[in-house]
TITILO-746506 format. One line per 5 residues: number of its first residue (from 1); for each residue x, y, z of N, C-alpha, C. Coordinates in steps of 0.1 Angstrom, whole numbers, m for minus. Atoms other than C-alpha are relative to their C-alpha. Example, Ala and Ser with C-alpha at 12.3 -4.5 7.8 and 13.67 -1.06 7.14 Angstrom:
1	9/m12/0/123/m45/78/9/12/0; m9/m11/0/137/m11/71/m8/11/8;
***
This chain:
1	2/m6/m13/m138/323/m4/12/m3/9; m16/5/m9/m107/326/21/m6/m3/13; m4/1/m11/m108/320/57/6/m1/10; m10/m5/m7/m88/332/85/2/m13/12; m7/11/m9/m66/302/104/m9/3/10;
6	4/m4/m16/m82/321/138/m16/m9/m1; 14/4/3/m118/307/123/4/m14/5; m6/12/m3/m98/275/130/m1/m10/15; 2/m1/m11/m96/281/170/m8/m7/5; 8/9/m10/m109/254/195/m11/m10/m8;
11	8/13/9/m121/230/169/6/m10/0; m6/10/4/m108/196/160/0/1/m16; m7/m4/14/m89/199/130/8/m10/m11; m2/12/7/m86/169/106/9/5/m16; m7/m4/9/m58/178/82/2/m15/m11;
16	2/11/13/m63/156/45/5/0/m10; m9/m1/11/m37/147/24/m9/m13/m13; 6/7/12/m55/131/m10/2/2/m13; m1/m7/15/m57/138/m45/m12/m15/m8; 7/m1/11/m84/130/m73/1/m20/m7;
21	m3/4/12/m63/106/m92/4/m18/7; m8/16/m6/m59/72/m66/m12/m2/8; 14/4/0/m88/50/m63/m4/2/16; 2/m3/m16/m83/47/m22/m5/15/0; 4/m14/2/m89/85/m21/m14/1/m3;
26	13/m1/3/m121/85/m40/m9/m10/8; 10/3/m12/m137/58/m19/4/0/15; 1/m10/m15/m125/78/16/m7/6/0; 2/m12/m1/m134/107/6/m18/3/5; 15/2/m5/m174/103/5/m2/m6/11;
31	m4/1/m18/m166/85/40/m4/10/10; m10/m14/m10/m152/117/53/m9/9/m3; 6/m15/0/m178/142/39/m12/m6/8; 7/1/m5/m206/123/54/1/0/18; m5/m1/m15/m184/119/92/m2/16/2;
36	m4/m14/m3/m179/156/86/m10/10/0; 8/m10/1/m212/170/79/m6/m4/13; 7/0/m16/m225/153/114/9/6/16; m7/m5/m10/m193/163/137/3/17/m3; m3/m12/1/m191/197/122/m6/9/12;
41	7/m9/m7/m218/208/145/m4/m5/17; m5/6/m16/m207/187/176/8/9/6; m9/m6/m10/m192/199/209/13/m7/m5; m2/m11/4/m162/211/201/0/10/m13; m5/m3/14/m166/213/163/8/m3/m7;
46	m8/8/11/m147/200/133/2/5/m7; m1/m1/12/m133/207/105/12/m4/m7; m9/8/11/m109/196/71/6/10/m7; m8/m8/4/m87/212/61/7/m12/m17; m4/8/4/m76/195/26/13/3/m6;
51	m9/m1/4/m40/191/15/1/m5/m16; 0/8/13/m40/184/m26/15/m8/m6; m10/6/9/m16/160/m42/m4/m2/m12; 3/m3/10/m35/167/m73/8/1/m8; m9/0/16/m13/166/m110/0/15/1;
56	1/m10/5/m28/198/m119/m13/6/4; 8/m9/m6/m53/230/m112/m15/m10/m3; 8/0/8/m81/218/m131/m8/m16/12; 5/15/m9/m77/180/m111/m5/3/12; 1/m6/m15/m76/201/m77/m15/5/m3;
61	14/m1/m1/m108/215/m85/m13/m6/m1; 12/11/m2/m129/191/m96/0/m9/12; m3/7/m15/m117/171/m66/m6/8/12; 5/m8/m10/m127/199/m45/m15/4/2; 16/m1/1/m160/204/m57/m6/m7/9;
66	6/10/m5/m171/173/m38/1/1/17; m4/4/m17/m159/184/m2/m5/11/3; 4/m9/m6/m175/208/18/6/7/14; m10/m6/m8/m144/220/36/9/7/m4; m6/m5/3/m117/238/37/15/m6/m5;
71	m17/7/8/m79/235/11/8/8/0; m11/m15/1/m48/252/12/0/m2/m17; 2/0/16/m45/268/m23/8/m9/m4; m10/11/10/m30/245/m49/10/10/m4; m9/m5/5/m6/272/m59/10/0/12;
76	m6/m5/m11/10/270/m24/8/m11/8; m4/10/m6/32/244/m24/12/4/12; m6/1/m15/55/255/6/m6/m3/9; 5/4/m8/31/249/27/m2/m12/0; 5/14/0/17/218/13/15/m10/6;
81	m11/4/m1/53/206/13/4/2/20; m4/0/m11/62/217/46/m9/m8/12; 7/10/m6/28/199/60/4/m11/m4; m4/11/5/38/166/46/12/m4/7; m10/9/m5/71/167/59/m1/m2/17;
86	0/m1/m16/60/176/94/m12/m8/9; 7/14/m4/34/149/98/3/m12/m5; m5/10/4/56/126/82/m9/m8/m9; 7/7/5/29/118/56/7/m9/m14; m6/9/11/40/87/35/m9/m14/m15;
91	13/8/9/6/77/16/m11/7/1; 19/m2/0/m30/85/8/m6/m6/m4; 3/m14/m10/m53/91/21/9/0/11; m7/1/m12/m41/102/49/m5/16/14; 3/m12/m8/m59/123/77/11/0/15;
96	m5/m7/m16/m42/139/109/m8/4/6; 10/m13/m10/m63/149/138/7/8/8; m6/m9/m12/m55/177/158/m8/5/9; 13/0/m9/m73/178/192/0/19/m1; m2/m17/m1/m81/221/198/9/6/6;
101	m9/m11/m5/m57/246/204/18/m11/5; m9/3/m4/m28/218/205/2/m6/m16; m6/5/14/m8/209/172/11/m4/2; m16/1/3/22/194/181/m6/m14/m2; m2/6/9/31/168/161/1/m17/7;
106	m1/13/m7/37/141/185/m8/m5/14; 9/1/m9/2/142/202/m13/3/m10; 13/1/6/m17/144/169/m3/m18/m4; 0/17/1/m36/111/160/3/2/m18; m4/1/15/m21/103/126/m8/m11/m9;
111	7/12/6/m45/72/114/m13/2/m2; 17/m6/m4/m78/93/112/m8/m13/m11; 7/6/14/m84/74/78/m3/m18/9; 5/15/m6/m83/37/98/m9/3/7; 16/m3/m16/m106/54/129/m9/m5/m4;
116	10/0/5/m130/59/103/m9/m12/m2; 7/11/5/m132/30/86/m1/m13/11; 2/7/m14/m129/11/118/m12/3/11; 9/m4/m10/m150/33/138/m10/8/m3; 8/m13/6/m169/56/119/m3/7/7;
121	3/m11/m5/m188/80/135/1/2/13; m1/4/m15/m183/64/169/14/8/7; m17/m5/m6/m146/78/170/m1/14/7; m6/m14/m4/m155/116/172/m1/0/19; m10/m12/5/m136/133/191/10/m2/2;
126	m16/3/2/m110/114/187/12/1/7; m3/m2/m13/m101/118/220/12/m14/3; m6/14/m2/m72/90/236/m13/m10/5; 11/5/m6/m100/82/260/m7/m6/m6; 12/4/4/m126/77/236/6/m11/m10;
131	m9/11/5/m103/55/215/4/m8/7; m1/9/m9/m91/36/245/m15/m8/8; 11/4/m1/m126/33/253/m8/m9/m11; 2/9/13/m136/18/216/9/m13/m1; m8/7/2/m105/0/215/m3/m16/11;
136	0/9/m12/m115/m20/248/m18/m6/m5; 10/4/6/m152/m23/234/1/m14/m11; m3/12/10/m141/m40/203/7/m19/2; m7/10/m5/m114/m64/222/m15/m9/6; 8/6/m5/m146/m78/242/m11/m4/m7;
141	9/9/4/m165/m85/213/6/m12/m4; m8/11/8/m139/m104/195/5/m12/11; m8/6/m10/m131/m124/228/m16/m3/0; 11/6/m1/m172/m131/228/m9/m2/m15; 10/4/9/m180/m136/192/5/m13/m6;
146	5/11/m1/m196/m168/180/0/m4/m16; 6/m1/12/m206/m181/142/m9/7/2; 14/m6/5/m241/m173/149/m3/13/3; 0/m9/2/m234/m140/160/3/11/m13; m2/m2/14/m212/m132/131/m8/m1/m10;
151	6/1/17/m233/m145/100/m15/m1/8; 16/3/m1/m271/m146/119/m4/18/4; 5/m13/m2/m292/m115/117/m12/m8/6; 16/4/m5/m329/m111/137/m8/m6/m10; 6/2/8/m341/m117/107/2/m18/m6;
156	m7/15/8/m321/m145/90/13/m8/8; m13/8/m6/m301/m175/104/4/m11/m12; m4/11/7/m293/m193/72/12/8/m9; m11/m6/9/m265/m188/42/m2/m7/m12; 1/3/13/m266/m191/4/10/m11/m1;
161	m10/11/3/m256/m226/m11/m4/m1/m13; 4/4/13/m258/m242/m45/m8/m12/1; 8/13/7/m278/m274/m38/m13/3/0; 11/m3/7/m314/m277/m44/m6/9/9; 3/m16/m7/m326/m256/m13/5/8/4;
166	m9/m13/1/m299/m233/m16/m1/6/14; 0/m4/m13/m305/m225/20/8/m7/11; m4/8/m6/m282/m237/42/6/6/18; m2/m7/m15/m283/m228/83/14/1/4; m18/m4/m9/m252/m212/100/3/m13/10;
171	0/12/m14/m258/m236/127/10/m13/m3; m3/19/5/m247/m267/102/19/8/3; m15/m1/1/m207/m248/106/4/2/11; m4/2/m18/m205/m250/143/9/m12/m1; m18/9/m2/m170/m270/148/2/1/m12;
176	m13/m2/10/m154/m259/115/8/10/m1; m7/m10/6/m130/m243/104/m2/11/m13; 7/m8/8/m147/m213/84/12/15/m7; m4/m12/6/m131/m186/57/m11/11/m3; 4/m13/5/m147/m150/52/4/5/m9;
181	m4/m7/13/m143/m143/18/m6/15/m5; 4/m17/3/m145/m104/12/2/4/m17; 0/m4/12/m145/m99/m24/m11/4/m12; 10/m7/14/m164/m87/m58/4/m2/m14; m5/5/13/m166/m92/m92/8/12/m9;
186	m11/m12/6/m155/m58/m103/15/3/5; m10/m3/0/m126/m62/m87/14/m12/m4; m13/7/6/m96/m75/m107/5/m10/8; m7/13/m12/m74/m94/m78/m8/m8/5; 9/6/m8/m105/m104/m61/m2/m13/m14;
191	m5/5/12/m110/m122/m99/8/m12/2; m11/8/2/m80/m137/m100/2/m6/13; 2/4/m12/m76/m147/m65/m11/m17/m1; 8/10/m3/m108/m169/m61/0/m9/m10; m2/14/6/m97/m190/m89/12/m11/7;
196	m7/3/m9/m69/m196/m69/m5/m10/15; 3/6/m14/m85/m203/m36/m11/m12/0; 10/12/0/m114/m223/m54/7/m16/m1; m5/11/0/m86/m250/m61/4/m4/11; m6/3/m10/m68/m246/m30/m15/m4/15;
201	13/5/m9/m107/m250/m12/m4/m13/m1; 1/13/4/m111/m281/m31/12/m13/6; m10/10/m7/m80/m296/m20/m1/m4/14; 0/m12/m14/m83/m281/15/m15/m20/5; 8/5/3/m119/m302/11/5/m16/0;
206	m6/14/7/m101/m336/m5/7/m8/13; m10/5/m9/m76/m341/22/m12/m4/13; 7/3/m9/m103/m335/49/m7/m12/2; 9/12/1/m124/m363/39/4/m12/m1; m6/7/m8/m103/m384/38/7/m4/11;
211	1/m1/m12/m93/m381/71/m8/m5/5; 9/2/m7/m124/m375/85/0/7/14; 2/m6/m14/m134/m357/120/2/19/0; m1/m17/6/m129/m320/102/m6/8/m12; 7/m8/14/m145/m298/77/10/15/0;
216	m4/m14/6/m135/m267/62/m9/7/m8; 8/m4/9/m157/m241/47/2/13/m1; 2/m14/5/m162/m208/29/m11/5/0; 13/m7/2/m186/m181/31/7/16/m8; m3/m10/8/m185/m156/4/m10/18/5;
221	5/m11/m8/m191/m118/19/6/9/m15; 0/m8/12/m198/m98/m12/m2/11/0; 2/m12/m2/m192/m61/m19/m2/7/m13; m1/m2/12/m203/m62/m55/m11/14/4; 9/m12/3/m227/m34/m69/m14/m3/m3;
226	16/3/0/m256/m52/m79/m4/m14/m2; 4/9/m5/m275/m80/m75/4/m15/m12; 1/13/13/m272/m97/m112/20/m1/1; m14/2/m4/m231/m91/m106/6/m8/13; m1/11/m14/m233/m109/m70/m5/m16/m3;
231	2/15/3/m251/m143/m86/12/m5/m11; m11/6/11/m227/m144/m118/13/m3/9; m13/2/m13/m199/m140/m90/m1/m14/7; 0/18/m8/m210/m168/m68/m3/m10/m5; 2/6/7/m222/m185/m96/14/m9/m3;
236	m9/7/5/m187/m195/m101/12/m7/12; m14/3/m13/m176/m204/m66/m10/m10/8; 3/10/m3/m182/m238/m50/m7/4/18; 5/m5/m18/m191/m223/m11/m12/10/6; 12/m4/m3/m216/m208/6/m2/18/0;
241	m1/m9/0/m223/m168/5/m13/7/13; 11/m10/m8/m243/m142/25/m8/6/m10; 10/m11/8/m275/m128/7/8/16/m4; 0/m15/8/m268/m96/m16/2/10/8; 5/m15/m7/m267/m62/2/m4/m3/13;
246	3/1/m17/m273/m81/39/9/11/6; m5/m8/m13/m269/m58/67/15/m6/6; m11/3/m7/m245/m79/80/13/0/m6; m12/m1/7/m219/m75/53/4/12/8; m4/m12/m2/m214/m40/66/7/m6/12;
251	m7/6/m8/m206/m54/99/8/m2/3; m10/0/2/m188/m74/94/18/m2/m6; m11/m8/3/m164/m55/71/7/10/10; m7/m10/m10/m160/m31/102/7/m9/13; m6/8/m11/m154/m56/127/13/m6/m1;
256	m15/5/2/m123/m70/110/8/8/m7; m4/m11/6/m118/m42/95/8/m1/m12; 0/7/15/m117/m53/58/2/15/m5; 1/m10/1/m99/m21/42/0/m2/m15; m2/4/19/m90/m39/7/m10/m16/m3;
261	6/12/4/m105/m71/m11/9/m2/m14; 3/11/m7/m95/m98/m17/1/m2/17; m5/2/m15/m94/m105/22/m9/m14/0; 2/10/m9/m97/m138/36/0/m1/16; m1/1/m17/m103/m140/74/m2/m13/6;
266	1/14/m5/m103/m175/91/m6/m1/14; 0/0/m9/m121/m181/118/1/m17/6; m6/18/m10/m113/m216/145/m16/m4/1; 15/8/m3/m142/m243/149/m6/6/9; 11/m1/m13/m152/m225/181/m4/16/m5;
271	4/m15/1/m157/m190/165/7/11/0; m13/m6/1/m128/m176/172/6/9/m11; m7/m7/12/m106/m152/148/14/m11/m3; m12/5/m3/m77/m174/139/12/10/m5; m9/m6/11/m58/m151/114/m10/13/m9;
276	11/m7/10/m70/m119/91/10/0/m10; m9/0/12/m42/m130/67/0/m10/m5; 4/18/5/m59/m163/49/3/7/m12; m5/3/14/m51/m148/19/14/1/m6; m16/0/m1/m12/m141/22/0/m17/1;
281	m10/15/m5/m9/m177/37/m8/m7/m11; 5/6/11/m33/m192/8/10/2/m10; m4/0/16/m6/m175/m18/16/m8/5; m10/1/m4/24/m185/2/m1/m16/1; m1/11/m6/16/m222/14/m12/m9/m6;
286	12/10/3/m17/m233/m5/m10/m8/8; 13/7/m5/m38/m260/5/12/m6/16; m11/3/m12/m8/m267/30/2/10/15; 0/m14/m11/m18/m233/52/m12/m4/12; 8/5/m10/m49/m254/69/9/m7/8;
291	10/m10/1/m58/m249/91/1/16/11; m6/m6/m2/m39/m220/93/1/11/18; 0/m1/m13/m35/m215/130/18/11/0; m17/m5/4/m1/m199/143/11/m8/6; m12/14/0/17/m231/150/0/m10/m14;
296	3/6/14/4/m243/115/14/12/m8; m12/m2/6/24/m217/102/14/6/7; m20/2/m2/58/m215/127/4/m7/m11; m6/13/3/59/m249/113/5/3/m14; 3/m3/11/51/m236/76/19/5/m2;
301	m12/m8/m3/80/m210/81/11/m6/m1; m12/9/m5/103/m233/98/6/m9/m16; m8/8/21/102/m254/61/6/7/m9; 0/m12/14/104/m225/39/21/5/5; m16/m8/m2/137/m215/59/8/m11/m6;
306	m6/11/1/149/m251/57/4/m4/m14; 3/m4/15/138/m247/17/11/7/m2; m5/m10/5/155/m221/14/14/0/m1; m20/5/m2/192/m233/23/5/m5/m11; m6/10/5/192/m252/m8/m6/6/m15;
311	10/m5/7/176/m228/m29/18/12/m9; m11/m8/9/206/m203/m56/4/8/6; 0/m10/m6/217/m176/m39/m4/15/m5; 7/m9/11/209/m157/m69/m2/m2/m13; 0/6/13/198/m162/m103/m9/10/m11;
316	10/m9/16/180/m149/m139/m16/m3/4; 13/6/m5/146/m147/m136/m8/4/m20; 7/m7/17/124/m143/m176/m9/11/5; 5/m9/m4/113/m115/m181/3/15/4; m10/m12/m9/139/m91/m159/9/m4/m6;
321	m15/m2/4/172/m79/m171/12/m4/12; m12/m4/m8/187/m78/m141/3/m12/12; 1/13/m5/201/m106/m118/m9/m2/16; 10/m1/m12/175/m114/m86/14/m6/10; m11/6/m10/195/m121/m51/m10/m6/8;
326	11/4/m8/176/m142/m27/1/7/17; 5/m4/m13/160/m121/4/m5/m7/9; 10/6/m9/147/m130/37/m4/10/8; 10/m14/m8/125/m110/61/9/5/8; m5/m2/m8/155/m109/82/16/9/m12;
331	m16/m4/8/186/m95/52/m6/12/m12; 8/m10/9/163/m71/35/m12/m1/m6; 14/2/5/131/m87/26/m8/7/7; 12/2/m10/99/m87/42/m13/3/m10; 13/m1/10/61/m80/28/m1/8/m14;
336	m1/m1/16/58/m79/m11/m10/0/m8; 12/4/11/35/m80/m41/9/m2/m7; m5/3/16/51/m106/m64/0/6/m11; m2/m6/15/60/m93/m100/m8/m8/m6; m2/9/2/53/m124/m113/m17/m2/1;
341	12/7/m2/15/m134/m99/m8/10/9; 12/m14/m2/6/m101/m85/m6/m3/17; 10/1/m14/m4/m113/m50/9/2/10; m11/m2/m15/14/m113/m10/11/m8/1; m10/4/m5/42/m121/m3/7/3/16;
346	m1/m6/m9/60/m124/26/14/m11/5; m15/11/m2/100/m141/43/5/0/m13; m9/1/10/117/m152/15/m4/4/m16; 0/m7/11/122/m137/m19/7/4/m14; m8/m1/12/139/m131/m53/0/19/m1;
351	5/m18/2/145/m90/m52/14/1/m7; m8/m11/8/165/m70/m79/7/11/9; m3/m14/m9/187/m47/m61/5/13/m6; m2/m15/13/186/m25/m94/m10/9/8; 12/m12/0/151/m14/m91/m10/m6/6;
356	13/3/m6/133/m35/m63/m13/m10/m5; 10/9/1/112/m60/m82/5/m12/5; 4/14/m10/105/m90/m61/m13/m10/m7; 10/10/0/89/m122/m67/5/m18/7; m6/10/m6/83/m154/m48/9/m12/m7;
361	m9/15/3/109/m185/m48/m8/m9/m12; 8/9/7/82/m203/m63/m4/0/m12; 4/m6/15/74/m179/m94/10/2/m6; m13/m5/8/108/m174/m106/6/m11/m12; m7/10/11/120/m188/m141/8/2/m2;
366	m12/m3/4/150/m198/m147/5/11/m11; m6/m6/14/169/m180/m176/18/1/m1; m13/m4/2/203/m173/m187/2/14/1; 2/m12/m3/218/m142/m182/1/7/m10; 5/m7/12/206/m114/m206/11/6/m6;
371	m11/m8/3/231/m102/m231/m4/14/4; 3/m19/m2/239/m67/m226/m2/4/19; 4/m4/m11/226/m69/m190/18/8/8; m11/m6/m4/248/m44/m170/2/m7/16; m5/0/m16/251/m62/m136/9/m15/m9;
376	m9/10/0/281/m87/m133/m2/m16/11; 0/6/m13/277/m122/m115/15/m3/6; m12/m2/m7/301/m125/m86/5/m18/2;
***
């Protein structure tokens, strides 16, 4: 069935660049048809227009089956092409809004896909107003939220433990320093990760106690699938978790606006947010990132640079053909996913300036340099 652009007129017009074949995409998309079948029939009206980045006809359609909007044809790539370059789209998903009867380019909102998942259905109409209005909402919760707001529902004020009454009150982590572990068993990094972070918890743990006058704890916020996959998960992790399918996972995933997993989020003994990047500084600094404040890591930083003075300026790494030069956030670096261990990176670095692979200082093996290799050292 076609549709005449003029059908278009005085609506809010969410233009969606996606395709079939890239996992983000498929869990937006059901997002976006459910936002879309309730604002369609709101003052002033909605609608989606979808742009395919689809391989081939066959992928475009099945993909299309599932949306109950409107696509420019797949045979029509000038257009598709000419949209892309004129919203400067450089990933998906990726929605554009366009308020009615105005399309210029530098007064559409370009981040429809964060609104969402930030605001869901609260955003329409996507108005500045109504976004300046959300945005100031949000700021005042996060400037008045508490532990027992966070993790206590009307219902329930306690959290999953492993000792014998497995129940253990929110209340007991009032003055610590608390992680929000966002992860799942089906997902790979998440996986790998929390073997990671269960050592660096333990250490984290070790140090404290000897000390004394500080704790540290974990609460695992799970977005597995089902309930026998959520115990075998936590089954393997030393800290405390939120019940299965609680209401309040949904929460808050939207409140810190948890778009990927693994995510660590840290909050301060008093409840506070300290950081939503506990798991960059877990891969970057270890059990050395408590309790990861932002004078914990200037200081962090400040070594790494200091590190770094005394560190090759370039070298072989196993593995790679080609010789690594050492980057910093300030000479060409900046945020990465190691080669090497698969996780964040971020400041200093080992990058190929063949073809871009990076990994941290820390993960690089020596080697000799590879016969044959075509770069020269200087």
């Amino acid at each position: 069935m076609q549709v005449k652009i003029s059908e278009l007129e005085g609506k809010i017009v969410g233009i969606y660049f996606s395709a079939n074949w890239y996992p983000p995409c498929n869990n937006f998309t059901p997002l976006l048809v459910n936002a879309f079948e309730e604002f369609k029939s709101q003052t002033p009206g909605f609608e989606v227009v979808f742009v395919s980045c689809d391989e081939d006809l066959d992928a475009f359609n099945n993909y299309r089956a599932c949306m109950p909007w409107l696509a420019i044809p797949f045979s029509d790539l000038n257009t598709k092409k000419n949209l892309n370059s004129r919203f400067d789209v450089e990933g998906i998903p990726s929605l554009i809004i366009l308020q009615p009867d105005n399309y210029k380019v530098d007064e559409a909102i370009h981040d429809g896909v964060e609104l969402l998942y930030r605001y869901g259905k609260q955003a329409f109409p996507f108005t500045k107003e109504r976004l300046q209005e959300l945005q100031e909402r949000e700021r005042e919760k996060h400037e008045n939220q508490t532990l027992m707001n966070l993790l206590t529902s009307q219902n329930r004020d306690f959290l999953l433990g492993h000792s014998t009454s497995k129940l253990v009150p929110v209340a007991s982590l009032k003055g610590k320093t608390v992680g929000l572990y966002f992860s799942a068993q089906w997902c790979f990094p998440g996986v790998k990760f929390t073997s990671r972070l269960i050592s660096i918890y333990q250490k984290i743990k070790e140090v404290l106690l000897e000390k004394g006058g500080e704790d540290f704890e974990i609460v695992f916020v799970s977005t597995d699938r089902d309930e026998l996959s959520f115990n075998l998960f936590f089954g393997t992790m030393p800290w405390l978790a939120l019940p299965f399918n609680d209401p309040t996972i949904k929460n808050l995933t939207k409140h810190f606006d948890v778009q990927w997993i693994p995510s660590l989020v840290i909050l301060g003994p008093d409840g506070k947010t300290v950081t939503k990047k506990g798991r960059n500084l877990v891969n970057l600094y270890q059990e050395n990132a408590y309790p990861f404040t932002e004078a914990r890591t200037a200081l962090l930083e400040n070594q790494m640079d200091e590190e770094a003075k005394s560190l090759p300026k370039s070298k072989y790494h196993v593995g790679h053909r080609h010789e690594l030069t050492l980057v910093s956030e300030g000479s060409g670096g900046g945020p990465y996913i190691c080669c090497d261990c698969d996780e964040q990176g971020l400041g200093w670095a080992y990058q190929c300036m063949e073809c871009g692979y990076e990994v941290h200082p820390k993960c690089t093996k020596s080697a000799e340099r590879p016969p044959g290799s075509d770069r020269q050292r200087s």
